[in-house]
C-alpha positions as CSV (number, residue, x, y, z in Angstrom):
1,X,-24.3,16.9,16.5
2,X,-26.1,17.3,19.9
3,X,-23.3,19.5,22.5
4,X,-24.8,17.4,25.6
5,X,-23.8,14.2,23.1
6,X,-20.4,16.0,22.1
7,X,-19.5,16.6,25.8
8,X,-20.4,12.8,26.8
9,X,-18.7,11.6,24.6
10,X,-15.4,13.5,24.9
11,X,-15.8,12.6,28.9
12,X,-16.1,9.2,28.4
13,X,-12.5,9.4,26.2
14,X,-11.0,11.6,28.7
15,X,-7.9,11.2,31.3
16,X,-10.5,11.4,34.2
17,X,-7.6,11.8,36.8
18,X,-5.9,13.7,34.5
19,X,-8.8,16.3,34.5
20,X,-9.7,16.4,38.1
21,X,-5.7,17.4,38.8
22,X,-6.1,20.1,35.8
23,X,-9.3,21.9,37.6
24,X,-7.8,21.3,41.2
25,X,-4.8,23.1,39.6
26,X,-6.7,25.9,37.8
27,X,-8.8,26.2,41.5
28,X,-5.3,26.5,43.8
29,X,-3.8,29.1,41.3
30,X,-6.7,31.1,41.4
31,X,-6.6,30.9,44.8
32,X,-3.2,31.9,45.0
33,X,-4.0,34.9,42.6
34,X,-6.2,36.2,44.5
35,X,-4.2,36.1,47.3
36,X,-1.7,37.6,45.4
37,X,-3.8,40.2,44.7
38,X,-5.0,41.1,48.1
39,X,-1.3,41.5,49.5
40,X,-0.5,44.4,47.0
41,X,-3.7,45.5,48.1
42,X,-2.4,45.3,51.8
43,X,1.1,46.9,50.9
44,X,-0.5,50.0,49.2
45,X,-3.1,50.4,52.4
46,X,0.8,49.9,54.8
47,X,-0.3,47.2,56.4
48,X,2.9,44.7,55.7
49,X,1.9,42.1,57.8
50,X,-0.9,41.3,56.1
51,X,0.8,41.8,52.8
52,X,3.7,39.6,53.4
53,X,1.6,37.1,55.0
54,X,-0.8,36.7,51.9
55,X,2.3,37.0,49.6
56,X,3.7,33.7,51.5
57,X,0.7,32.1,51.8
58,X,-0.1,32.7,47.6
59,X,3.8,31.0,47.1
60,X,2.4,28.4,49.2
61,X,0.0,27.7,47.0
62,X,1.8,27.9,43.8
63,X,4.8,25.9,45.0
64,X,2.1,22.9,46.2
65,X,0.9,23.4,42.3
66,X,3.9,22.9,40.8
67,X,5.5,20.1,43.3
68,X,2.1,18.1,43.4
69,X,-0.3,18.6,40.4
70,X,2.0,19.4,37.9
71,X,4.4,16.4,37.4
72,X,0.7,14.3,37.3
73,X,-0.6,16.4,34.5
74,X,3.0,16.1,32.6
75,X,3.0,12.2,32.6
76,X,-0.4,12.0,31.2
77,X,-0.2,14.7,28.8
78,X,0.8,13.1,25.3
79,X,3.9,14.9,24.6
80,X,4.5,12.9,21.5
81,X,2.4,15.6,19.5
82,X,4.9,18.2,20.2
83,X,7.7,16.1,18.8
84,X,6.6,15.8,15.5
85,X,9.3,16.9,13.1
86,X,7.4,19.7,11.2
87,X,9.2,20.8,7.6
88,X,8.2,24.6,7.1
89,X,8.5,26.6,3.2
90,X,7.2,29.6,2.3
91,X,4.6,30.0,-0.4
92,X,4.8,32.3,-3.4
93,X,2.4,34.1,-2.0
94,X,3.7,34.4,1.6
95,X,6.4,36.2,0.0
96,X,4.7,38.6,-1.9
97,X,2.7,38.8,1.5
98,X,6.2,39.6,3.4
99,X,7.0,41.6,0.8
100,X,4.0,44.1,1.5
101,X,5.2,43.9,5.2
102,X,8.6,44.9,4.2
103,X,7.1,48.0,2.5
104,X,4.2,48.9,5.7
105,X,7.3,48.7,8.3
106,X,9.0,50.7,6.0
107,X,6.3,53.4,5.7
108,X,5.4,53.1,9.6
109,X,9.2,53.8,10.4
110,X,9.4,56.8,8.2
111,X,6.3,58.6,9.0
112,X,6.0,57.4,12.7
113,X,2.4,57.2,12.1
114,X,0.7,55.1,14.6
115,X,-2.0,53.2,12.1
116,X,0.8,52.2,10.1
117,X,2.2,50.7,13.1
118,X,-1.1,49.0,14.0
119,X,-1.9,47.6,10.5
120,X,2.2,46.2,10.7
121,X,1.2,44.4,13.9
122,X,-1.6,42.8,12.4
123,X,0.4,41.6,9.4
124,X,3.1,40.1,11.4
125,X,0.0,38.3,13.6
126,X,-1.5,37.2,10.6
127,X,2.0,35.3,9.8
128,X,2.0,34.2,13.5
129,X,-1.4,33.0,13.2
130,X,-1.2,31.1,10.1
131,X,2.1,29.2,11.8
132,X,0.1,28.1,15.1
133,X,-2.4,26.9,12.8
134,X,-1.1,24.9,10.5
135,X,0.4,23.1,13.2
136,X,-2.6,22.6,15.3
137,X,-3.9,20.8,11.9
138,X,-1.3,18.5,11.0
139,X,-1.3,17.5,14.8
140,X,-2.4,14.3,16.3
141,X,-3.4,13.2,12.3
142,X,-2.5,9.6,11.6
143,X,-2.7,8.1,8.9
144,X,-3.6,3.9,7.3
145,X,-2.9,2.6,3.4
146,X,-4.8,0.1,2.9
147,X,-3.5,-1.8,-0.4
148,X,-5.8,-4.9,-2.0
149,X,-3.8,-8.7,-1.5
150,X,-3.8,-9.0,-5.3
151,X,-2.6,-7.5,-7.7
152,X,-2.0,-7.7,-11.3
153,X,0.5,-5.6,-13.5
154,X,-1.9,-3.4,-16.3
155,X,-5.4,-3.8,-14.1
156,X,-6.3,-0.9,-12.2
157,X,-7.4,-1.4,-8.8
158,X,-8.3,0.5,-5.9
159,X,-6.2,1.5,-2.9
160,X,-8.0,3.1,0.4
161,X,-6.0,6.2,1.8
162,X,-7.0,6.7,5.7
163,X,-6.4,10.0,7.6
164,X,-7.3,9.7,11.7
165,X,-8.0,13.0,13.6
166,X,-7.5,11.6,17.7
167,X,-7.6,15.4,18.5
168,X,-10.9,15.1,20.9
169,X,-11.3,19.0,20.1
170,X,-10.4,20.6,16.7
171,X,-10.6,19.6,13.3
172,X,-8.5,19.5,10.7
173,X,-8.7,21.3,7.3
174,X,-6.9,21.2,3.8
175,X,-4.9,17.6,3.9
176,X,-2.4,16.4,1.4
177,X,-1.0,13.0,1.5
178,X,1.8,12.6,-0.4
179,X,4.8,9.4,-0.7
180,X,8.5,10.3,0.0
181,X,11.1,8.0,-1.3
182,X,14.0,7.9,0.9
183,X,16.8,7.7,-1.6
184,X,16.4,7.2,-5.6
185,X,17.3,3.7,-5.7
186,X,14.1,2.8,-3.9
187,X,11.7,0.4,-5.1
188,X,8.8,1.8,-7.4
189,X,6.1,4.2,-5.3
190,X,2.4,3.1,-4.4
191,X,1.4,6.3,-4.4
192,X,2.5,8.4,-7.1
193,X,0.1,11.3,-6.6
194,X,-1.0,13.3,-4.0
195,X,-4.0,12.8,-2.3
196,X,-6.5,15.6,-1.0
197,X,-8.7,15.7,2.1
198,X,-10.1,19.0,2.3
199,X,-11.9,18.4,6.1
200,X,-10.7,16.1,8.8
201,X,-14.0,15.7,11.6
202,X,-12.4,15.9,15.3
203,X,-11.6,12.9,17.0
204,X,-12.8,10.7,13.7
205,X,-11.4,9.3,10.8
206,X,-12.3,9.9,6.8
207,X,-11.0,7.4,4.1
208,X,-10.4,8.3,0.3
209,X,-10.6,5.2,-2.6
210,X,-7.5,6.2,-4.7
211,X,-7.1,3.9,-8.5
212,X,-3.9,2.9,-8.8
213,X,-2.6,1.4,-12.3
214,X,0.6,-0.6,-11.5
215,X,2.7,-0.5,-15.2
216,X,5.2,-3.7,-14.2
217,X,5.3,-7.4,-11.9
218,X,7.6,-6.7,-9.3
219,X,7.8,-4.9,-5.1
220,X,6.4,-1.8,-4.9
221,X,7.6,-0.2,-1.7
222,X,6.7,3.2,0.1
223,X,8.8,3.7,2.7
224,X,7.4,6.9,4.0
225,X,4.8,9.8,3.5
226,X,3.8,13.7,4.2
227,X,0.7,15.0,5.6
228,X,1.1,18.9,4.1
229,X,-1.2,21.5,4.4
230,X,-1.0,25.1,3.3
231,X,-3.9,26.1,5.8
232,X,-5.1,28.7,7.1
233,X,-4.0,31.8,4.6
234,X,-1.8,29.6,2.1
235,X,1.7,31.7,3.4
236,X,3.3,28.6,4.2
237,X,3.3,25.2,3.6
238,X,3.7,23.3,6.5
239,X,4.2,19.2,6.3
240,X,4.9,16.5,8.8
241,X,6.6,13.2,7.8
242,X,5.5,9.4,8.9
243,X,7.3,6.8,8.8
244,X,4.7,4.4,7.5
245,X,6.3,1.4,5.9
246,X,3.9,-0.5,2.9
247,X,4.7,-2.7,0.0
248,X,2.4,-3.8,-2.5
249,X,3.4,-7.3,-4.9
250,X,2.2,-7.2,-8.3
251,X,1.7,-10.2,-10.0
252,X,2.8,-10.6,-13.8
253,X,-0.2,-9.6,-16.0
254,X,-2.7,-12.4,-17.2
255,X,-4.6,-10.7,-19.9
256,X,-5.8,-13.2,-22.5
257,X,-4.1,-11.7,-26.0
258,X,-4.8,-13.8,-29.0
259,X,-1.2,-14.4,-29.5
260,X,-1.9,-16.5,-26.3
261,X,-5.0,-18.1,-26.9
262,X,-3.3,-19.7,-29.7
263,X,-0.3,-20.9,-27.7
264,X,-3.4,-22.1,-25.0
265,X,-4.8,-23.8,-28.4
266,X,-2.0,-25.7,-29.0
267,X,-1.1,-26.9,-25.1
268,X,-4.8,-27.8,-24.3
269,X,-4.7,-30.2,-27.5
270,X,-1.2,-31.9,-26.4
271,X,-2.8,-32.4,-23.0
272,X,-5.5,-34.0,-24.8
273,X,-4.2,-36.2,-26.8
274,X,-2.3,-37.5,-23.9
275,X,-5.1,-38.1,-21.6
276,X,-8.6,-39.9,-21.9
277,X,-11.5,-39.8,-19.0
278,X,-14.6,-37.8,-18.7
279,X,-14.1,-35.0,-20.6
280,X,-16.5,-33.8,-23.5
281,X,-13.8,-34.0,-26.9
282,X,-14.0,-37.2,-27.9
283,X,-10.6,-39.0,-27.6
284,X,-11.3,-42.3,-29.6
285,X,-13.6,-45.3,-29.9
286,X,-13.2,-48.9,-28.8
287,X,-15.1,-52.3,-28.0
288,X,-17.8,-51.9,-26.0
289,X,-17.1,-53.6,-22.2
290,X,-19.5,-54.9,-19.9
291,X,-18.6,-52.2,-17.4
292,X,-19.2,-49.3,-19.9
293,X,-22.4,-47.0,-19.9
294,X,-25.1,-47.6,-22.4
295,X,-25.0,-43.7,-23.5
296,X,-21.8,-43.8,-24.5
297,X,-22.1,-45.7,-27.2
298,X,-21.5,-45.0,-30.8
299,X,-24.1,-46.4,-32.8
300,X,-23.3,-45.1,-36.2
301,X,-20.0,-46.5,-35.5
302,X,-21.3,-50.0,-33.9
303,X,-23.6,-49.9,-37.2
304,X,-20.7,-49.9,-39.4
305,X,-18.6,-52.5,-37.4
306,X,-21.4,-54.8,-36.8
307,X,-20.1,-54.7,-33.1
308,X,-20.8,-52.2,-30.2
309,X,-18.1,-49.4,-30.2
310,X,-18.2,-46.5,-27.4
311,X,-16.8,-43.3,-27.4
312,X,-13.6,-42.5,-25.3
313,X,-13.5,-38.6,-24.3
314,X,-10.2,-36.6,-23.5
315,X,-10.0,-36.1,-19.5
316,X,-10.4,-32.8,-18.3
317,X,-10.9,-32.5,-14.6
318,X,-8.3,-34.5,-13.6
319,X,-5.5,-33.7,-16.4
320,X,-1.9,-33.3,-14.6
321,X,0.8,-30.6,-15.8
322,X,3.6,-29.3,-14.6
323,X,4.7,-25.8,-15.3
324,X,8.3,-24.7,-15.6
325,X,9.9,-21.0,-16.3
326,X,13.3,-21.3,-17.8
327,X,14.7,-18.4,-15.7
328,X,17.8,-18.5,-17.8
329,X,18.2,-15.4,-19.9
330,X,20.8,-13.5,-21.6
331,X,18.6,-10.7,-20.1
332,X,21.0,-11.0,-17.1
333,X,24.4,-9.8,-18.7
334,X,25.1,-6.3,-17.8
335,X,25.0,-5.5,-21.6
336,X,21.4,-7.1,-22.2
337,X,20.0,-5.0,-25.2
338,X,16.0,-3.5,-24.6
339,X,14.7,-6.5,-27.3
340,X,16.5,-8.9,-24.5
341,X,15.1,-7.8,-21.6
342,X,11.5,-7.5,-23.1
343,X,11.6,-11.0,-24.2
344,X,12.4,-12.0,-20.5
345,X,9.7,-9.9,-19.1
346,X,6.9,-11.4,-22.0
347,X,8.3,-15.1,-21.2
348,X,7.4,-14.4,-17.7
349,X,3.5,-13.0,-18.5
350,X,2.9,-16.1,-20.8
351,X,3.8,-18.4,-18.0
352,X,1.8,-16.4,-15.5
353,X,-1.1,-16.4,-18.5
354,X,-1.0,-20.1,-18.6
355,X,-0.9,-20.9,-14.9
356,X,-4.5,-18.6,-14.5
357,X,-5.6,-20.6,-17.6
358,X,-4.8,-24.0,-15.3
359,X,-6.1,-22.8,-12.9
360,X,-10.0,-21.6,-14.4
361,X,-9.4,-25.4,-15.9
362,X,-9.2,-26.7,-12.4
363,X,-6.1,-28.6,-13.3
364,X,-3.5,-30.1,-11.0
365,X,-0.9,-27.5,-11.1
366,X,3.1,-28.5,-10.0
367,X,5.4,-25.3,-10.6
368,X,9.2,-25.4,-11.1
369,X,11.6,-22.4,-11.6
370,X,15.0,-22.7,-11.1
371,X,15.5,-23.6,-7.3
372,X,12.2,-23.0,-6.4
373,X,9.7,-26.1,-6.6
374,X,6.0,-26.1,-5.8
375,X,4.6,-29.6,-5.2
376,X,1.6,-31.0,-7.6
377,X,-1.6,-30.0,-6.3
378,X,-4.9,-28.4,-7.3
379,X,-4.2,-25.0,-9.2
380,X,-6.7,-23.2,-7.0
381,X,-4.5,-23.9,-3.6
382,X,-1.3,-23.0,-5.2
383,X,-2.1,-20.8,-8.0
384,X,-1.5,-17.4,-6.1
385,X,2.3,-19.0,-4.6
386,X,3.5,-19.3,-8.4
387,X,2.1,-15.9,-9.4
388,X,4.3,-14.5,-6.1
389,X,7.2,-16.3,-7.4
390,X,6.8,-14.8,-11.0
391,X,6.2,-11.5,-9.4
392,X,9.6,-11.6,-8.1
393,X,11.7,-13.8,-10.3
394,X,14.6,-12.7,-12.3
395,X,16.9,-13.6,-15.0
396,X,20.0,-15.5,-14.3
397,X,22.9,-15.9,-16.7
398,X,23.2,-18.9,-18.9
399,X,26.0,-20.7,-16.9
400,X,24.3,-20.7,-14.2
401,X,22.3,-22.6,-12.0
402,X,21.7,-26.2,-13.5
403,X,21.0,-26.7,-16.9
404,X,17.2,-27.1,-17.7
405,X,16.0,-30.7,-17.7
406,X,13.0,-32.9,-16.7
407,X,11.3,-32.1,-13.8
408,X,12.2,-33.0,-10.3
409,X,9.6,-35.4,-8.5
410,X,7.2,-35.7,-11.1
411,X,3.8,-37.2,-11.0
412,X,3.2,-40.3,-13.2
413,X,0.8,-39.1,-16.2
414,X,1.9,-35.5,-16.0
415,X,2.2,-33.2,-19.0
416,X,5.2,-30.6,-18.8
417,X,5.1,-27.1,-20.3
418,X,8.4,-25.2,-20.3
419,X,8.1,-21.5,-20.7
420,X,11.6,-20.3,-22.5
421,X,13.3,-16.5,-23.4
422,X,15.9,-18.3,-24.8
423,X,16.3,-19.6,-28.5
424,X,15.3,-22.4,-30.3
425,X,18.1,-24.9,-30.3
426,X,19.3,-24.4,-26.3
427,X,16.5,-26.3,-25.1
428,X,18.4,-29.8,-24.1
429,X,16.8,-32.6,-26.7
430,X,15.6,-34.9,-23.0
431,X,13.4,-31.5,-22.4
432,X,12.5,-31.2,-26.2
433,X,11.3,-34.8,-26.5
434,X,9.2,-34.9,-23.2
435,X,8.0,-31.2,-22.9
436,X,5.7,-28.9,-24.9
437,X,8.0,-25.9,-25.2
438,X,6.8,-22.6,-25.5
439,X,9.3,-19.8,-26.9
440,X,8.4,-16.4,-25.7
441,X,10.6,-14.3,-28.5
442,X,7.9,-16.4,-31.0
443,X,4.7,-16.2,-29.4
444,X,3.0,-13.9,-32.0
445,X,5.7,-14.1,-34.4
């Protein structure tokens, strides 16, 4: 980069009253030096006059300093860097490094010899050095996660870690980014695994794509993170905690098994069988009517009668279901076996399977679990509210909420398909009679 552009740049960014009181300041206390200089000059020659006159007058001058210029440069000053709460631990090799300090002090005290001494001071400065560092690196370094709106349990996708440098001057080397959990009963991490940024440009920001696989439907929730860094020597490891709040929502997974293409086999011809329009299975045949099109008549079939017969076809684009998940489950005593829980956990993946399977179908989509009812409307608008209630639904005992039965404000000509953990038998017979029921502990069975 040009240093004409560098310096433009970084005085276009700058505090410009904040600089002009800094280099009045520097000005007025090298005045005063100077004047502090001449009166021990003055009391060495005898002449006190002079020297206690130039001694007042470089007080002066100091005292104006820190009465005028000083309280404006502390109010613009951001004193939020040196608050950072800085978490300090020595390396393994920082103590094998103290360790060789140990033993030079030891060998300077007993021989008094003056290298020994001088090769000890640089050690300790070394330590010294490597402490001043590392802070100057982790400071004024802020950080962005960037997580995608949807997500899908068992799909990886791609998360976007951002680290800002706002120091105008320095860079910053040898970044790790790492989650904290504040207690163990926490939701599930984002970020499981560090991540590295080995060079952090002043005053810009770098961004990392991270793949994260989420395993399970449910809130993941970081609550906080650590920038660490082990730089410059790698004697200490020196981190700084942010509280960075971020939660991610992964849907239920809606990966087409063929255990569920035959249960999509099986709903798609109830709905068809239910329904006639436009579609392209043929439904039935019937007298032809003045009002129907020429093409779609059957003539083999109009042959046979000796009358014209068309062709009726299943509707498709306008076919009308509504989707309910049976949250009840024995899933929700405390003594729920593994089997029971995993049979609550596939019951919601088939329902969330379906819904995506509506929704590609362009179906009119009304979605009921328990309490929670989403009006009829066209699976595209709604189909990304039931995945967010799946996400986050759980089991409830048997006894409670009401009992399962037909759905609440239904649209005429609508086709129900409830999504069950439980067993055959404790469906209600209204449900079984006007519902295709889908039983999750048999899907594949």
């Amino acid at each position: 980069m040009n240093p004409r552009t560098s310096l433009t740049k970084s005085w276009e960014k700058a505090d410009r009253p904040g600089v002009r009181a800094f280099l009045l300041a520097m000005a007025a206390l090298s005045v005063a030096f100077v004047l502090a200089l001449y009166s021990g000059a003055a009391a060495r020659l005898g002449n006190l006059v002079l020297a206690s006159s130039t001694a007042i007058a470089s007080l002066v001058v100091a005292g104006w300093v820190a009465v005028t210029l000083v309280p404006v440069m502390a109010k613009r000053t951001p004193l939020r860097w040196l608050g950072y709460r800085m978490e300090y631990r020595i390396t393994r090799q920082g103590w094998i490094y103290i360790g060789g300090i140990v033993l030079v002090a030891l060998a300077a005290i007993n021989t008094g010899n003056n290298l020994l001494f001088l090769i000890l001071a640089c050690l300790i400065a070394s330590i010294l050095m490597s402490g001043i560092l590392s802070s100057v690196t982790l400071t004024g370094v802020e950080m962005r996660l960037q997580v995608p709106e949807h997500i899908f349990a068992g799909q990886t996708v791609r998360c976007v870690v951002e680290l800002k440098n706002e120091k105008l001057t320095l860079p910053s080397f040898s970044l790790r980014v790492e989650g904290v959990q504040k207690s163990a009963a926490s939701a599930a991490a984002i970020l499981p695994a560090p991540v590295y940024f080995p060079y952090l440009p002043k005053d810009d920001s770098v961004k990392q794509g991270v793949p994260l696989r989420f395993p399970r439907r449910g809130l993941y929730r970081q609550e906080a993170f650590r920038i660490v860094t082990t730089f410059p020597f790698g004697f200490l490891q020196k981190a700084r905690r942010l509280d960075l709040a971020s939660e991610a929502l992964v849907y239920p997974s809606i990966e087409a098994t063929s255990d569920f293409l035959e249960v999509m086999f099986g709903i798609q011809g109830a709905i068809e069988s239910l329904a006639k329009g436009r579609g392209q299975d043929l439904y039935a045949l019937r007298d032809y009517l003045p009002t129907d099109n020429v093409r779609h008549v059957h003539w083999k079939a109009s042959a046979r009668s000796g009358s014209l017969m068309v062709r009726e076809f299943a509707r498709e684009d306008d076919s009308r279901v509504i989707l309910v998940f049976d949250p009840h489950s024995s899933a929700a005593q405390a003594t729920a076996s593994v089997q029971e829980k995993e049979r609550f956990e596939e019951a919601v993946r088939i329902c969330a399977a379906i819904a995506w399977n509506l929704y590609e179908r362009g179906t009119l989509l009304q979605f009921q679990s328990g309490s929670t009812e989403l009006p009829q409307t066209p699976a595209e608008q709604s189909i990304f509210a039931v995945l967010r209630v799946l996400a986050g639904v759980q089991a409830v005992p048997l006894d409670a909420l009401p009992a399962l039965g037909p759905a609440r404000n239904a649209e005429p000509g609508s086709f129900q398909i409830v999504v069950t953990s439980q067993q055959r038998g404790s469906i209600p017979a209204e449900v079984w009679n006007t519902s295709y029921i889908v039983f999750a502990g048999e899907v594949g069975a």
